[in-house]
Chimera marker file (.cmm) of the C-alpha trace (Angstrom):
<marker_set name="trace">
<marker id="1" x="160.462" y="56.444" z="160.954" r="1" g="1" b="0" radius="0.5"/>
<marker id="2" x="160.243" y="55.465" z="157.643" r="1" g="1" b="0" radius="0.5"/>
<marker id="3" x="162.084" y="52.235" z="155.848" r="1" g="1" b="0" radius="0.5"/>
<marker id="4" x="164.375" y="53.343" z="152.263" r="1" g="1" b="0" radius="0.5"/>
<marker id="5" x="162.113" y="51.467" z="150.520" r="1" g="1" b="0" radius="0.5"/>
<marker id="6" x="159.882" y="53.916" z="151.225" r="1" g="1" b="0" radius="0.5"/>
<marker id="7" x="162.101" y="56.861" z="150.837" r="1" g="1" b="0" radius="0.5"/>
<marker id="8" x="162.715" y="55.502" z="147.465" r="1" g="1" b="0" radius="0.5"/>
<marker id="9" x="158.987" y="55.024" z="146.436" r="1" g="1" b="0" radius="0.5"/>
<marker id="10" x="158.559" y="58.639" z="147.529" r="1" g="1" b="0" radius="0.5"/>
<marker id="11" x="161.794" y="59.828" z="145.844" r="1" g="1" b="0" radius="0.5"/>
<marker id="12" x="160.307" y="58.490" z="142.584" r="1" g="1" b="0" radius="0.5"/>
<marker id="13" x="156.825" y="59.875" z="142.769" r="1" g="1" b="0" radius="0.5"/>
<marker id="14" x="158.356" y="63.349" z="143.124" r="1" g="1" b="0" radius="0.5"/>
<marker id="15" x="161.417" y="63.445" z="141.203" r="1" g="1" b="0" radius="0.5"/>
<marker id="16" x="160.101" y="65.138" z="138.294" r="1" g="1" b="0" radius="0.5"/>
<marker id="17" x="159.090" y="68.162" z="140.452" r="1" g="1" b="0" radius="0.5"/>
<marker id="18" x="161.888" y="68.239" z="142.761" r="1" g="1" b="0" radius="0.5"/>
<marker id="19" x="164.136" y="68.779" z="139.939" r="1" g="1" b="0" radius="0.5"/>
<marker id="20" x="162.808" y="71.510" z="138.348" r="1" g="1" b="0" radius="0.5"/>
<marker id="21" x="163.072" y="73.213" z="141.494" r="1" g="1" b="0" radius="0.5"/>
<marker id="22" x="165.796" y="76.144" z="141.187" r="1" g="1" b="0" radius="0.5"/>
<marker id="23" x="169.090" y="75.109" z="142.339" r="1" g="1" b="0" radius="0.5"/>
<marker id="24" x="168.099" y="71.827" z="142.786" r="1" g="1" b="0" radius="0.5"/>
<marker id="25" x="171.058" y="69.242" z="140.607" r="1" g="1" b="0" radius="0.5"/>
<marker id="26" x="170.352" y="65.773" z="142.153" r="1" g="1" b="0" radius="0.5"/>
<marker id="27" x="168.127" y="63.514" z="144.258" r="1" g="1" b="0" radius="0.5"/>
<marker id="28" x="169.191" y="60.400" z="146.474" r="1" g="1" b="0" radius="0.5"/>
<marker id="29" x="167.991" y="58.248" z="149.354" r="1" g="1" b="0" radius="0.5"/>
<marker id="30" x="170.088" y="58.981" z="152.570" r="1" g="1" b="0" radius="0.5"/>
<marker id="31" x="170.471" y="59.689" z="155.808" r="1" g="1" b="0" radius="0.5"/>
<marker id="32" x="169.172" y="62.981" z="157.518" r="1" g="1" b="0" radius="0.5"/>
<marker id="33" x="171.784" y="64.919" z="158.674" r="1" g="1" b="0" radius="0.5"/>
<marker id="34" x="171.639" y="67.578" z="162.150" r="1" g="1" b="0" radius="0.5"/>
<marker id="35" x="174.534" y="69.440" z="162.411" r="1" g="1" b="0" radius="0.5"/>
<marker id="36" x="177.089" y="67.785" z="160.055" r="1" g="1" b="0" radius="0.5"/>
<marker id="37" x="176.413" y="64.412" z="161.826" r="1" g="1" b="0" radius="0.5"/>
<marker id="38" x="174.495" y="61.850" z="159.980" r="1" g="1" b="0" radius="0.5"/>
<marker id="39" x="171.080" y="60.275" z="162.081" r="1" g="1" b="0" radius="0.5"/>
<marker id="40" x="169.466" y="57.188" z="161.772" r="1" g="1" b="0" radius="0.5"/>
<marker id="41" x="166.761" y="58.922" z="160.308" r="1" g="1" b="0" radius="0.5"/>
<marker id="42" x="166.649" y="57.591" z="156.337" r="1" g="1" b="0" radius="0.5"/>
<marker id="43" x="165.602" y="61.145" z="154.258" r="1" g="1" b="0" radius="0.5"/>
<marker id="44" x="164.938" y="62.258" z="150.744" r="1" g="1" b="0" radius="0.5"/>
<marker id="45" x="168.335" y="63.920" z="150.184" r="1" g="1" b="0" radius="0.5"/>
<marker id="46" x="167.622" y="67.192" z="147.740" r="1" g="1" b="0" radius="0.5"/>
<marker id="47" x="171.319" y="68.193" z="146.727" r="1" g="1" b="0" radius="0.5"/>
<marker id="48" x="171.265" y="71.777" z="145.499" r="1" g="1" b="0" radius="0.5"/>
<marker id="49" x="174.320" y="73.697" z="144.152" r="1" g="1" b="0" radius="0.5"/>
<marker id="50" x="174.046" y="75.879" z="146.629" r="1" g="1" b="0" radius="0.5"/>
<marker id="51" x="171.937" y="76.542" z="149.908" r="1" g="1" b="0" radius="0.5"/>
<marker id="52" x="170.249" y="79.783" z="150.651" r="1" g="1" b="0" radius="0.5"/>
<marker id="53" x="167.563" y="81.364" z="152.796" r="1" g="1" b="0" radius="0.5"/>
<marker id="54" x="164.218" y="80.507" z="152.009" r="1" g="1" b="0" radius="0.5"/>
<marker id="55" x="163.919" y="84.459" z="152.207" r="1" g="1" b="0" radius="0.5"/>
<marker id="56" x="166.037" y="84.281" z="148.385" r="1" g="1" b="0" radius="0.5"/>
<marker id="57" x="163.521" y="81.610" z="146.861" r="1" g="1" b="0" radius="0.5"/>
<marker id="58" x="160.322" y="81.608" z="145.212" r="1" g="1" b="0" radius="0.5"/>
<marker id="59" x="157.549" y="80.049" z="146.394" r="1" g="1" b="0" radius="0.5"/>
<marker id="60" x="157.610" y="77.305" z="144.131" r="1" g="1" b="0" radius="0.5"/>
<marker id="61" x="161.228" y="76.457" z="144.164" r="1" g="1" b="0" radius="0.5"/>
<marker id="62" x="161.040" y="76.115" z="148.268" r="1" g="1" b="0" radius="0.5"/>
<marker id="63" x="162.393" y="72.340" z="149.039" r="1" g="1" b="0" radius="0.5"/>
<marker id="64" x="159.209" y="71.145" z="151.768" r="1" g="1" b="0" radius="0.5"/>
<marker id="65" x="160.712" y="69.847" z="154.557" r="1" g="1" b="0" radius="0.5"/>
<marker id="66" x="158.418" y="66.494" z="154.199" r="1" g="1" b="0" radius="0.5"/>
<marker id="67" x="156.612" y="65.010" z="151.578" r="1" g="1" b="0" radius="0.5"/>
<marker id="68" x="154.610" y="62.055" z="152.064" r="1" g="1" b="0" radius="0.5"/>
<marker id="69" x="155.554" y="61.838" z="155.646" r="1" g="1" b="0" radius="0.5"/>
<marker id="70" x="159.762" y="61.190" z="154.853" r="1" g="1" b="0" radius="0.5"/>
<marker id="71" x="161.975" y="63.812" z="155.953" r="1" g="1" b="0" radius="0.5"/>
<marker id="72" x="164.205" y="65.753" z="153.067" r="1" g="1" b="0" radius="0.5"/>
<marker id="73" x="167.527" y="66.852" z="153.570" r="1" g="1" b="0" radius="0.5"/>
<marker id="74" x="168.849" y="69.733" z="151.405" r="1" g="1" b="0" radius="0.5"/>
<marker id="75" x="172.498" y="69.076" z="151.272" r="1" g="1" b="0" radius="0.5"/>
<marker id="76" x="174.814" y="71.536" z="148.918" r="1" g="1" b="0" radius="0.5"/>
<marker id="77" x="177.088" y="69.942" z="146.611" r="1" g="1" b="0" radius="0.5"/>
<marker id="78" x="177.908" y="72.431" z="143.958" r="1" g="1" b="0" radius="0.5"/>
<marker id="79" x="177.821" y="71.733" z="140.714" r="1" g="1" b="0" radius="0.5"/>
<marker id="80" x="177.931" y="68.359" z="139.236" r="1" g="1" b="0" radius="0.5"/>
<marker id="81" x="179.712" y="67.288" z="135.861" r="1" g="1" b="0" radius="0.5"/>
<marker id="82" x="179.621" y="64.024" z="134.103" r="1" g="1" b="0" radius="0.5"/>
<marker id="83" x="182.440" y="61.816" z="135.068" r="1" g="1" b="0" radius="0.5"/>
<marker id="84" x="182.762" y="60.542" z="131.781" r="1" g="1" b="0" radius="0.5"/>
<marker id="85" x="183.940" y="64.025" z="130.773" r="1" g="1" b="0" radius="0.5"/>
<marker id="86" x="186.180" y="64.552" z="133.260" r="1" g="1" b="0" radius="0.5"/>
<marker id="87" x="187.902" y="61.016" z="132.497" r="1" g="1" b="0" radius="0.5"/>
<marker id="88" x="188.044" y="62.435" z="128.821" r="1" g="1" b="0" radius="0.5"/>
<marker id="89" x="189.683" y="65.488" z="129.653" r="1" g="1" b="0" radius="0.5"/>
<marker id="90" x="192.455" y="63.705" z="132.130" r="1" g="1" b="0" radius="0.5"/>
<marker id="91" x="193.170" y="61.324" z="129.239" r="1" g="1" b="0" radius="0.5"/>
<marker id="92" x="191.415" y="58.362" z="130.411" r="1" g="1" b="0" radius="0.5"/>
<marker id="93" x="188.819" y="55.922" z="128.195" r="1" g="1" b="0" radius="0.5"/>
<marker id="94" x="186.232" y="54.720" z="129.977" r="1" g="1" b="0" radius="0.5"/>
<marker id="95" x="184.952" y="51.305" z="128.827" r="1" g="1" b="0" radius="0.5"/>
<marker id="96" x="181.632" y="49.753" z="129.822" r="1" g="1" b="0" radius="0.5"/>
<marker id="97" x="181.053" y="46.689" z="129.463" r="1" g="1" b="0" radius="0.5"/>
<link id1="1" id2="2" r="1" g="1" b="0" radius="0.2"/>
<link id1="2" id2="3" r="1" g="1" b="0" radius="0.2"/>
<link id1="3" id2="4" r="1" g="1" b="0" radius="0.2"/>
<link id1="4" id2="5" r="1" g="1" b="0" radius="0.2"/>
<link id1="5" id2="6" r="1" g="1" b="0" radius="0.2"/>
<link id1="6" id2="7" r="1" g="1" b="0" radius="0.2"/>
<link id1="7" id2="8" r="1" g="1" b="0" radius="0.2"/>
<link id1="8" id2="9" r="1" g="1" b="0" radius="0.2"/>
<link id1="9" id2="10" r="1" g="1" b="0" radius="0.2"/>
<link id1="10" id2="11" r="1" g="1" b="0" radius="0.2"/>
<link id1="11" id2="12" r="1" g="1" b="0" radius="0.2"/>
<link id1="12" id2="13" r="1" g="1" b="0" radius="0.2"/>
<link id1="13" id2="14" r="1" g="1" b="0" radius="0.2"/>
<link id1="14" id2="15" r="1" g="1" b="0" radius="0.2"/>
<link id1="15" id2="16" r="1" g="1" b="0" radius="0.2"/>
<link id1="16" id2="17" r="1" g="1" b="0" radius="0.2"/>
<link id1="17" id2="18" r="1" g="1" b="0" radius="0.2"/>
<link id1="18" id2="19" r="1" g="1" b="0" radius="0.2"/>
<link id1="19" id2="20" r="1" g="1" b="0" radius="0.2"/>
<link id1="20" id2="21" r="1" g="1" b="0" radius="0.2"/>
<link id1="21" id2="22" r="1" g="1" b="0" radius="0.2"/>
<link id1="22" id2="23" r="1" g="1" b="0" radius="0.2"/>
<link id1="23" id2="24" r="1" g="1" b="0" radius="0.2"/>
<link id1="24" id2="25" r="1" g="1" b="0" radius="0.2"/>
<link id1="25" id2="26" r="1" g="1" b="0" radius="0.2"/>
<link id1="26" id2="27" r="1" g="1" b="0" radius="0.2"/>
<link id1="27" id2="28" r="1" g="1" b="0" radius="0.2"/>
<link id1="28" id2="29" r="1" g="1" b="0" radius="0.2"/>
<link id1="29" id2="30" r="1" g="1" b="0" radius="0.2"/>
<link id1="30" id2="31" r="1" g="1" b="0" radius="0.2"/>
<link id1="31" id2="32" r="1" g="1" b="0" radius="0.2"/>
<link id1="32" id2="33" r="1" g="1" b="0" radius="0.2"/>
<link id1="33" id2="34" r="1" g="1" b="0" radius="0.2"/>
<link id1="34" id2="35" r="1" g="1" b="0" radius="0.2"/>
<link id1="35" id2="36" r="1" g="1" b="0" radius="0.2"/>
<link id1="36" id2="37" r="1" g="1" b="0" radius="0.2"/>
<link id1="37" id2="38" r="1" g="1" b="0" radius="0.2"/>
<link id1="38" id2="39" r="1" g="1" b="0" radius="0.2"/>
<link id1="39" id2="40" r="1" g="1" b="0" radius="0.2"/>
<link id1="40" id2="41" r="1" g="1" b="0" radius="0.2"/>
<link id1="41" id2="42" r="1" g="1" b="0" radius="0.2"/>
<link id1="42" id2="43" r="1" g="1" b="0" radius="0.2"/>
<link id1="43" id2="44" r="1" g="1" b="0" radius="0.2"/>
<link id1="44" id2="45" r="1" g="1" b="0" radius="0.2"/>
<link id1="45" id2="46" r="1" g="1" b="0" radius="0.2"/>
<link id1="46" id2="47" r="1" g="1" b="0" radius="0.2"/>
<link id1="47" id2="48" r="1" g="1" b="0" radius="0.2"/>
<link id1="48" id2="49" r="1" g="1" b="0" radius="0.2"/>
<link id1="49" id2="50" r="1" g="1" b="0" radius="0.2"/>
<link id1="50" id2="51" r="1" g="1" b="0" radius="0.2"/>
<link id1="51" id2="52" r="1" g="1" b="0" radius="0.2"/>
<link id1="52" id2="53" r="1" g="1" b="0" radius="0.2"/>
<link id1="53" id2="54" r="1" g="1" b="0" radius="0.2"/>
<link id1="54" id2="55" r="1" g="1" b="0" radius="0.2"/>
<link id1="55" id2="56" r="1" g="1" b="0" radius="0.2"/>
<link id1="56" id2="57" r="1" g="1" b="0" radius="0.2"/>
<link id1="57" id2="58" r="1" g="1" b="0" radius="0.2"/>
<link id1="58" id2="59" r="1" g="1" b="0" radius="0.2"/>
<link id1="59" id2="60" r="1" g="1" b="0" radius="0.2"/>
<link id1="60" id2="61" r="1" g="1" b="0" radius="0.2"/>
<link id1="61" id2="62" r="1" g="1" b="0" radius="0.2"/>
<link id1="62" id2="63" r="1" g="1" b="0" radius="0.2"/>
<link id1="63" id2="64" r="1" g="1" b="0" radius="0.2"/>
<link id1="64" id2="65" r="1" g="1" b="0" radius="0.2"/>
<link id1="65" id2="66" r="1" g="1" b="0" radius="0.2"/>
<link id1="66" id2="67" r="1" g="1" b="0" radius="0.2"/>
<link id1="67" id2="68" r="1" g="1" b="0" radius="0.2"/>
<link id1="68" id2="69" r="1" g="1" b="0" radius="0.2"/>
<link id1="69" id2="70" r="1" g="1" b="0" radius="0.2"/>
<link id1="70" id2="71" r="1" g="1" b="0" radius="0.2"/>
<link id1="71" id2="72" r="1" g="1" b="0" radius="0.2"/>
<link id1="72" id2="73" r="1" g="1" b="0" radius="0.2"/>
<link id1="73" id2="74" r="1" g="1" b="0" radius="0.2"/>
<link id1="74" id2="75" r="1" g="1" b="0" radius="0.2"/>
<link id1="75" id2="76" r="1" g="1" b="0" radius="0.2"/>
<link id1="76" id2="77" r="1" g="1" b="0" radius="0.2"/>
<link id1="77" id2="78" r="1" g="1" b="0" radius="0.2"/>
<link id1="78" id2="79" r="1" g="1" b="0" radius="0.2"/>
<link id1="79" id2="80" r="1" g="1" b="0" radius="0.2"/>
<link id1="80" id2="81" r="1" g="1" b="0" radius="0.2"/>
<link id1="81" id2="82" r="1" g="1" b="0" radius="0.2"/>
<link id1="82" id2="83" r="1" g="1" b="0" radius="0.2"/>
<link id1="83" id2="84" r="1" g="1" b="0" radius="0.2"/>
<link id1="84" id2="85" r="1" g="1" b="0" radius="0.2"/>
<link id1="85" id2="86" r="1" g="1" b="0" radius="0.2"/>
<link id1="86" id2="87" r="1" g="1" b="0" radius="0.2"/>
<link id1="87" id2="88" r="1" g="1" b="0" radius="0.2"/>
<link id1="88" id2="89" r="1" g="1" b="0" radius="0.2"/>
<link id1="89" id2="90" r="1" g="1" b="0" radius="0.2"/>
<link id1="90" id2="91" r="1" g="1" b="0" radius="0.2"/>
<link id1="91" id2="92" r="1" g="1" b="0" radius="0.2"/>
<link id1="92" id2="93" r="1" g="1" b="0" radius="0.2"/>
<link id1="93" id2="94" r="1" g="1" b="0" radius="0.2"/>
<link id1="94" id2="95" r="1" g="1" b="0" radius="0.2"/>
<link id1="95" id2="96" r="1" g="1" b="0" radius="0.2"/>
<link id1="96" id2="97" r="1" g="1" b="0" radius="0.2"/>
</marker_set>
């Protein structure tokens, strides 16, 4: 099993290629997850807007289901919009300090 350390070092080598994957909106170090329930096994988590059958994709925009020996986990989360807009839009400033 591998630490999140390493997850992360991994996660950072291939970022630029996992997202320009189809479908593919986001990237984060997690947990694996087996039928809903989360494992103790830390993963690469590849969030996609939507999942489909590896039948639909191309070759090239197929998530592997390791890289470097850590364990991905495609997880479907839609789309995703800037919070900063949807603050705007609800009326809310946003100040960072």
């Amino acid at each position: 099993m591998n630490s999140m350390e390493t997850v992360r070092i991994v996660k950072e080598r291939h970022s630029t290629e996992l997202l320009n994957k189809a479908n593919v909106v986001g990237l984060t170090v997690g947990y694996k997850k087996r039928g809903g329930a989360r494992t103790e096994n830390p993963s690469l988590v590849v969030m996609v807007r939507r999942k489909v059958a590896i039948s639909e994709l191309e070759r090239e925009d197929i998530v592997p289901p390791e890289i470097e020996t850590v364990v991905t986990d495609v997880e479907e989360v839609g789309d995703i919009r800037a919070i900063i807009r949807t603050l705007e839009r609800s009326g809310y400033r946003l100040r960072i300090l």
